[in-house]
ZADO-223715 format. One line per 8 residues: number of its first residue (from 1); their letters; for each residue x, y, z of C-alpha. Coordinates in steps of 0.02 Angstrom, whole numbers, plus 32768, in hexadecimal, padded with zeros to 4 digits. Each point is the difference from the previous one (the first is absolute). Layout:
<recs>
NUM	A	X Y Z; ... .
</recs>
This chain:
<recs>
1	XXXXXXXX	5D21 E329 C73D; 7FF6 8026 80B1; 7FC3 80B3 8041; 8064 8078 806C; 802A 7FBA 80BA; 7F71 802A 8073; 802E 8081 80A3; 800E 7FA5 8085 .
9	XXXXXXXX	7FC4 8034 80AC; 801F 7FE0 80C3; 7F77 801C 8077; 8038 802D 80A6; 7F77 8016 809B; 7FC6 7FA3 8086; 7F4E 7FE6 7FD6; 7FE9 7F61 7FAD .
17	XXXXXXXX	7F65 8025 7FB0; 802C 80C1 7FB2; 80A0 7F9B 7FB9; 7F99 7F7F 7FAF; 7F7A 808D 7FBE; 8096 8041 7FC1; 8059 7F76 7FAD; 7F59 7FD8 7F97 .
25	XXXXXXXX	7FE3 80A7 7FD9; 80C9 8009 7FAF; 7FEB 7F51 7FC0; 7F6A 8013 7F83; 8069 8063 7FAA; 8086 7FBD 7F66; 807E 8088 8019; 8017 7FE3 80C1 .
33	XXXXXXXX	8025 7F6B 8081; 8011 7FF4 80AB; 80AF 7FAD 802E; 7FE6 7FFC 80C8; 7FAD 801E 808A; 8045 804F 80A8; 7FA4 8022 80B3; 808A 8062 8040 .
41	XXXXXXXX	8090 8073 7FD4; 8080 7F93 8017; 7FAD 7F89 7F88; 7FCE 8089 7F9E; 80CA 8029 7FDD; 8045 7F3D 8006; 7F75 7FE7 7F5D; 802B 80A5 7FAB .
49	XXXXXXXX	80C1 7FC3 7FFD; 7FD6 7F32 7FC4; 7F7C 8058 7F7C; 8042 8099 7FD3; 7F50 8042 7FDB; 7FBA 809A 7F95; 7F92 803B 808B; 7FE5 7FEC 80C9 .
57	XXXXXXXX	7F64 8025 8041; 802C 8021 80A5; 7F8F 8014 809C; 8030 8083 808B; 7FED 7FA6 808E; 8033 7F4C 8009; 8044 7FA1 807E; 80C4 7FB8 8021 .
65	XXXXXXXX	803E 809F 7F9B; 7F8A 807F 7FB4; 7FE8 8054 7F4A; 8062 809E 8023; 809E 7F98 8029; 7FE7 7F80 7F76; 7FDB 8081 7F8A; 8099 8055 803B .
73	XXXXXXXX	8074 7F6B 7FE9; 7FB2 7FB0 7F61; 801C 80AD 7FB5; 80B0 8025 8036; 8024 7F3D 7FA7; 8079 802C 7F5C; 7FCB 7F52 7FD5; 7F25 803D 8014 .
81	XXXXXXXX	801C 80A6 7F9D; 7FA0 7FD6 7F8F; 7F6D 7FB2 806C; 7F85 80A1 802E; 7F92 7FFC 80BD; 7F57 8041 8002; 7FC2 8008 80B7; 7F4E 7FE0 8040 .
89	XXXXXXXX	7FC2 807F 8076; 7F4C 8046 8049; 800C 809F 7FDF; 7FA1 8053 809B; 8060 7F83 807C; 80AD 7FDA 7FBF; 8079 8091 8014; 8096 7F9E 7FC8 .
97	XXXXXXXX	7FF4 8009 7F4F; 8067 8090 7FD3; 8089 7FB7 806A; 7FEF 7F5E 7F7B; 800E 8085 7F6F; 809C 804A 8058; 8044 7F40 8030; 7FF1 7FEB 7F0F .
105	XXXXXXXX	7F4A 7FC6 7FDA; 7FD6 8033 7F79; 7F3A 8024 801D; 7F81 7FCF 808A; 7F49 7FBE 7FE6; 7F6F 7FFD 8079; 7FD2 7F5C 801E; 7F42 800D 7FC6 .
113	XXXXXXXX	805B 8031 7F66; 7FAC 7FC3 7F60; 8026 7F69 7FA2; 8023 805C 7F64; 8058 8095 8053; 8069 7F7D 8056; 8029 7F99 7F6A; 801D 80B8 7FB3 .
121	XXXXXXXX	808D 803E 8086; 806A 7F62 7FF1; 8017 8012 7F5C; 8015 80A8 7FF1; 8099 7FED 8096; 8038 7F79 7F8A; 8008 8078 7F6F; 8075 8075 8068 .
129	XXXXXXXX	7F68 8081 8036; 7FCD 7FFD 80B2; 7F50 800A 8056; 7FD6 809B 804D; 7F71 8043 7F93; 7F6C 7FE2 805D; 7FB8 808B 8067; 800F 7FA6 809B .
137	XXXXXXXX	80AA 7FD1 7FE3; 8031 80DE 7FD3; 7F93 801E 8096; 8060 7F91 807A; 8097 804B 7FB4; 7FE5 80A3 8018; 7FBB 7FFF 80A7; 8095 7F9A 8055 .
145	XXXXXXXX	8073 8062 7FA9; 7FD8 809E 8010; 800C 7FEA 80C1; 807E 806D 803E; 806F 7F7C 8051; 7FFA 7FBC 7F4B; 8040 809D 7FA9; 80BA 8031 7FFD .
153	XXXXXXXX	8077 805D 7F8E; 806B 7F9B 7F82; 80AD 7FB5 805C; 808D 8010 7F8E; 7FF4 7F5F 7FB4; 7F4D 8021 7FD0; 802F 80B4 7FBB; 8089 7FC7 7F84 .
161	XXXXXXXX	7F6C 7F7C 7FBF; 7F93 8098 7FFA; 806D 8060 7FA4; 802B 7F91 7F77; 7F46 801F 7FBD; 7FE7 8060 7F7F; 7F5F 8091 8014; 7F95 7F8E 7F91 .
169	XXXXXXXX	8034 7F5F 8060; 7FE6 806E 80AE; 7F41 8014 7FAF; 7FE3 7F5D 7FCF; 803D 7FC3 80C5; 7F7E 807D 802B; 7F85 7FAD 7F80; 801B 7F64 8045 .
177	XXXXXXXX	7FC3 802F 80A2; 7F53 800A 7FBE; 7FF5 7F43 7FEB; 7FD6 8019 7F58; 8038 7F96 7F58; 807E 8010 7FA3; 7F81 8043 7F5D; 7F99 806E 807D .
185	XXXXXXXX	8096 805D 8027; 8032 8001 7F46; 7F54 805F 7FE1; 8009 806C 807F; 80BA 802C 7FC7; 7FBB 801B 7F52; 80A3 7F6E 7FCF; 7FEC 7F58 7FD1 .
193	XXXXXXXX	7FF7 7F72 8063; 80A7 7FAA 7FC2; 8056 80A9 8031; 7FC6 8019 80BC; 803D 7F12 801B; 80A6 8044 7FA1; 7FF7 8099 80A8; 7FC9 7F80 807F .
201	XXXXXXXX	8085 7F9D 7FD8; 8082 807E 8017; 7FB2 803F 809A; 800D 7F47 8049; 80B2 7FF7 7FE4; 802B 80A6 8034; 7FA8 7FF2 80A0; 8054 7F45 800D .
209	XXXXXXXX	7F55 7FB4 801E; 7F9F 7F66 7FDB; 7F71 8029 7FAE; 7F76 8094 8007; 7FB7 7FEA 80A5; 80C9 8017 8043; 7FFE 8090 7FA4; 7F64 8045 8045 .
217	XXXXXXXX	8029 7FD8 80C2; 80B1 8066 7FCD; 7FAD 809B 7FC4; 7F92 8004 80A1; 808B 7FD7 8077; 8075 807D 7FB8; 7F6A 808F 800B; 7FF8 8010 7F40 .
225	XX	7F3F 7FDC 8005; 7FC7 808F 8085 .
</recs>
């Protein structure tokens, strides 16, 4: 009997060496394979569409056609929805990454991030959930969004998603602007944990997002997180 299909990852930066740290990092492990290999954007999005893989790790800045536009194109693919983009950043130089997070990834890492915190985020994208837990990750957040050139009211399109929430989905949007898990929210709700995925869920759909990180980028842009 064979076990379940591995996820299967494309690398995508222009540093030879990082991509092959990478790749033997993700390929010591059972559950995951590396499918390709891109040094640029345009790559990056011509291997996505042949592989049709679970997760890009995308680089910002590459050459021939960046991360942001890749991201954006790989994400806006009907026939990718189902592959997730995590982008590589350094956090005190690269201001790009909430533009990725606006363009569909799902997450962003640094890239001194841990092997087991990166083998950790892809397969928690895989699993639906997004990465945007770490501190550095709320921190970068919050202090590009809260810029006031970043802030606006709601458009109308945005307010009809906004008011489709109930008040309990409106608090767990809020909730999920902490970073925090799904069962840390539960316990600080005093509800379980299968109750606040069942609210996430709804909130998702409501808000016509992808995935939590969507959600959380939302709530900020449409001033619901002061």
């Amino acid at each position: 009997m064979t076990g379940p299909e591995p996820i299967t990852v494309l690398l995508a930066d222009d540093q030879a060496l990082l991509r092959a740290g990478f790749a033997m990092v993700i390929d010591s492990q059972s559950d995951l394979k590396v499918v390709e290999q891109a040094g640029n954007g345009q790559d990056a999005v011509a291997a996505a569409g042949a592989h049709r893989p679970d997760v890009v790790l995308m680089d910002i800045r590459m050459p021939i056609m960046d991360g942001l536009e890749a991201t954006r194109r790989i994400t806006e693919d009907p026939a990718l929805s189902k592959t997730r983009v995590i982008v590589l950043t350094t956090f005190d130089t690269d201001e790009y990454a909430l533009q990725a997070l606006r363009a569909g990834a799902s997450g962003f890492l640094l890239k001194d991030v841990l092997p087991e915190s990166l083998l950790e985020a892809i397969r928690t994208v895989t699993a639906g959930g997004a990465v945007i837990a770490p501190t550095t990750t709320r921190r970068l957040l919050d202090a590009t969004l809260r810029e006031p050139h970043h802030r606006r009211s709601p458009d109308a399109e945005q307010q009809l998603r906004l008011d489709r929430l109930t008040n309990r989905e409106r608090e767990i949007l809020l909730e999920l602007a902490t970073g925090d898990s799904n069962t840390e929210i539960a316990h600080r709700l005093f509800v379980s944990e299968a109750t606040v995925k069942t609210h996430v869920g709804q909130v998702l759909a409501k808000l016509e997002v992808r995935d939590r990180v969507q959600a959380v980028v939302f709530a900020y842009e449409t001033g619901l997180v002061a």
